[in-house]
Residue, then its C-alpha position, 0 to 999 in steps of 0.5 A: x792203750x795197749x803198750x807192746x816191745x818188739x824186740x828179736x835179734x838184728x836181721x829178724x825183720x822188726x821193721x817189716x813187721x812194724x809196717x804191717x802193723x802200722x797198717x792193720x792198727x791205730x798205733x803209734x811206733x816208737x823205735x829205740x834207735x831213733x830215740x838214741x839218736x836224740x840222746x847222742x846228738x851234740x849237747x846231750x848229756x850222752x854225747x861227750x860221754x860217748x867220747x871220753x870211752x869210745x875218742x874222738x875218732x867216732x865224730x863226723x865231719x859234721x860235729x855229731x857221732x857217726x853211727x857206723x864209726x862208732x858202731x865199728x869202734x864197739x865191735x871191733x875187739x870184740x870186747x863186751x865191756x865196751x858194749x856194756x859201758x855205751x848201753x850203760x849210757x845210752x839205754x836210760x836216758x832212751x828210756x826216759x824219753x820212751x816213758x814221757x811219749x807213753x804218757x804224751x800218747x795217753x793223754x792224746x787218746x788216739x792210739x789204741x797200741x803203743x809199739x816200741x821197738x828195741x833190741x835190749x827190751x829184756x836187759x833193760x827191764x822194758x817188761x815192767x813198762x809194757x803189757x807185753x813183749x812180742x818177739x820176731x823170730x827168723x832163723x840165723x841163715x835168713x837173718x844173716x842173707x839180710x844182713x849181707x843184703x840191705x847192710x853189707x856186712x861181713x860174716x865176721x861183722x855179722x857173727x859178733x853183733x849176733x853173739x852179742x844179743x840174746x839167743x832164741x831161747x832167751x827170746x823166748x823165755x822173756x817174750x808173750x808171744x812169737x812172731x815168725x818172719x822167716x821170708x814170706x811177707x804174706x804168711x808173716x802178716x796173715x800170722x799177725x792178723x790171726x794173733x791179734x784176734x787173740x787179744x782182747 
């Protein structure tokens, strides 16, 4: 079972793209931000954690912590530090959970991929757990009309979430291959189609 990080800036298109790979594979997909909601519910380690740094105003009405107040809570003064203080948290304990699904899909033998998708694959060392990582490429203009489109978020809101990923160059660097995801769902799919005939 080949063990693959989708990983690219906010807007790239991760998710469409996953879809055409779960259609075309036998794989199990994992997203880190679903991972992280376990990690942050109620009674998990990370949850009052969260609280001591970001207060009690990120709490819903419900008891748990509302993403959306919380996430507005990290950007709001544009101060890294906070950022950096929350993923300190939130990223090993996802990574843990990660690990032990890899080894739970192992075991099963049913999957021949293993698809993991996360931002923050570079920064917290996901290569060493991974055979490769593949980046999803769009350009800023298209990843922002996203954005604007399926979120709703102001160029401000947009401008600060980009400035806290990584850059293209970055992306590249760290990355084995490049997926393009530039608009065209088609073209996007027949480029993935010919790169998997790559790979033994």
């Amino acid at each position: 079972m080949k063990v693959i990080g989708i990983t690219g800036g906010v807007g790239a298109g991760k998710s469409a793209v996953l879809e055409i790979l779960r259609s075309l594979l036998r794989c199990r997909i994992l997203i880190a931000d679903e991972a992280a909601h376990e990690a942050e519910a109620k009674g998990q380690p990370c949850y009052d954690e969260l609280i001591e740094i970001l207060g009690s105003g990120i709490i819903g009405e419900d008891g748990e912590i509302d993403r959306k107040k919380m996430a507005a809570k990290i950007f709001e003064d544009g101060n890294d530090e906070v950022l950096k203080k929350v993923n300190a948290i939130v990223h090993p304990r996802v990574k843990e959970y990660i690990l032990r699904l890899i080894d739970e899909s192992k075991k099963e033998g049913k999957y021949d991929w293993f698809f993991i998708e996360a931002a923050l694959l570079i920064e917290d060392g996901y290569k060493a757990i991974c055979d490769e990582l593949w980046y999803v490429y769009a350009p800023e203009n298209v990843r922002a009309a996203r954005l604007k489109e399926s979120r709703g978020y102001s160029d401000e809101k947009i401008k600060a979430v980009m400035e806290s990923q990584n850059d293209d160059e970055t992306f590249r660097e760290n990355c084995d291959r490049v997926i393009i995801n530039d608009g065209d769902l088609n073209k996007t799919r027949e480029n993935i189609e010919n790169m998997l005939k790559t790979i033994d």
